[in-house]
N, C-alpha and C positions, 0 to 999 in steps of 0.2 A: 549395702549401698542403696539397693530399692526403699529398703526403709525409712533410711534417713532421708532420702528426699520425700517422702510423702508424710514424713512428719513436717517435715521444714514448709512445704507446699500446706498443708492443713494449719499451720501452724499462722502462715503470713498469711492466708484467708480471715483466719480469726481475727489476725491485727487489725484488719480491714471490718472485719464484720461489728467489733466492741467497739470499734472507732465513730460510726456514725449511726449502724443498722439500731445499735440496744436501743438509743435514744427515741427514735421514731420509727419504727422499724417499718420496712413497707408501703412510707407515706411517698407522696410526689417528691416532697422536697428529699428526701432520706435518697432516691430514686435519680433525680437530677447530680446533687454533689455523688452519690457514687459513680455515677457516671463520666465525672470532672478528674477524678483522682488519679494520679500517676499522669495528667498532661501537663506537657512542658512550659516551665515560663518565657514569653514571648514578650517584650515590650509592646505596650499597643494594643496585645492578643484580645479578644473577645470570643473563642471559639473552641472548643477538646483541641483543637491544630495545635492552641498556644493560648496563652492567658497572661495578663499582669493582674494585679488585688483586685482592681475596680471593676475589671474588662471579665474577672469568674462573679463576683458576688452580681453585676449586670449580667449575664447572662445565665444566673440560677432564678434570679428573681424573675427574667424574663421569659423562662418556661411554667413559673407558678402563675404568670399573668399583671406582675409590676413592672413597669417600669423604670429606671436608676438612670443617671445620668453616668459617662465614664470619667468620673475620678472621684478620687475615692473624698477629699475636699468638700466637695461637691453635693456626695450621696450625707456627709457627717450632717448637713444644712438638715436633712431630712428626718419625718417620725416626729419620735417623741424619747426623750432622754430617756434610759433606764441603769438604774444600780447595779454594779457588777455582780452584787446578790440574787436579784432578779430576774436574772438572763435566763431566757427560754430557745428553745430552738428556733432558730431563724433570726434572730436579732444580729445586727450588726456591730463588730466590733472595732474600733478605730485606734490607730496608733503612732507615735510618733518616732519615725526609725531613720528620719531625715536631718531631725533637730530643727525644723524651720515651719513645724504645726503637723498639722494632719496628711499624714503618707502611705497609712497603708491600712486593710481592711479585709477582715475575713468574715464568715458567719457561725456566729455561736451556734454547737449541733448537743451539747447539754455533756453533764457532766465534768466542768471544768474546759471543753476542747472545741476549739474552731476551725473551722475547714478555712484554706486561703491559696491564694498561688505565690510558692517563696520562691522571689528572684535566685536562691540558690540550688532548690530542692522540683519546683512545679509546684501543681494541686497536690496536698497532704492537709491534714489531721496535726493539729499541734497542741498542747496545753498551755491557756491562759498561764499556768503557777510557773512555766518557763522563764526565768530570770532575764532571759534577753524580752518577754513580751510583759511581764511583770512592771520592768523599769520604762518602755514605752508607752504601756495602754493610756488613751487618754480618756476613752468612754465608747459608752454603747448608746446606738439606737435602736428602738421598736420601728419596723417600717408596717407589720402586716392588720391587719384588725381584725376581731374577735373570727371574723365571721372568715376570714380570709387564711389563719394560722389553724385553724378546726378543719378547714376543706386540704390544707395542702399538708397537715401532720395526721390528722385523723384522731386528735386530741382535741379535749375538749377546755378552750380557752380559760383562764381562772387569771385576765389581764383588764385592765381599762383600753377600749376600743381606741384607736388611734385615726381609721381611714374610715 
C-alpha cells in the first residue's frame, strides 16, 4: 500500500512538473503559474484565495511587471496578434465559451497547453487540441517584448518586439 501511494504521489508531481516546468523550467514566469495552480475559481478572484480567467492571467502578468486590465475583452484589445503556430510561452490565449465574443483567457505555457482558471476545475494546465477549446479559440495575443519574455523565461526571444 506504501507503494502505491508513493508511485501515485511521484507520479501527480510529474503531471505537474511536464505540464509547465519542461517548457520554461525555472523561469519567473514557470515560478508564478506554478504557484497559481490547484486555486479555486472564484468569480471576481484576483488572488491564490480564488481566481476567474482575467483576474489569474492579471495577476501572473502582474508579478512579471505588466500590467492587464480585469477582463479578459479587455486584455484581447492588447499586444500584437499571433498565429496559433506561433505561440510561445506567455502569450495569451482567447476564447469564446459565452457565444457572445471574447469570455475567457489563459496563458500559452508551450507545447500545445495553457494555464487558465476553469470555472469548473480552478488554476490547471489544459491542451489547446481539447475539442471543447479547439471549437472556441478565437486567438492569441503577444503582450511581452523581446527584452521582457528573455528576463521573465530565461530564453532567448526569436519574436518581433511588441512593448
Amino acid at each position: 500500500m506504501k507503494k502505491r501511494l508513493t508511485v501515485a504521489a511521484v507520479s501527480f508531481a510529474l503531471l505537474f512538473t511536464i505540464g509547465t516546468g519542461s517548457v520554461f523550467a525555472d523561469s519567473k514566469l514557470d515560478t508564478v503559474i506554478d504557484g497559481a495552480l490547484g486555486s479555486d475559481y472564484v468569480s471576481g478572484g484576483t488572488t491564490t484565495a480564488g481566481f476567474d480567467c482575467s483576474g489569474f492571467t492579471m495577476y501572473v502578468f502582474s508579478k512579471i511587471g505588466i500590467k492587464l486590465p480585469h477582463q479578459s475583452g479587455s486584455q484581447y484589445k492588447m499586444g500584437t496578434a499571433v498565429e496559433k503556430s506561433e505561440l510561445i510561452a506567455g502569450d495569451l490565449v482567447f476564447f469564446n465559451t459565452s457565444g457572445k465574443g471574447i469570455s475567457h483567457v489563459g496563458i500559452y505555457v508551450g507545447d500545445g497547453k495553457f494555464a487558465h482558471a476553469s470555472s469548473s476545475k480552478g488554476v490547471v494546465i489544459s491542451k489547446l487540441s481539447d475539442k471543447y477549446y479547439v471549437e472556441r479559440y478565437v486567438g492569441a495575443k503577444r503582450i511581452m517584448s523581446n527584452d521582457k519574455y528573455e528576463d521573465v523565461t530565461g530564453e532567448v526571444a526569436e519574436h518581433d518586439d511588441v512593448q
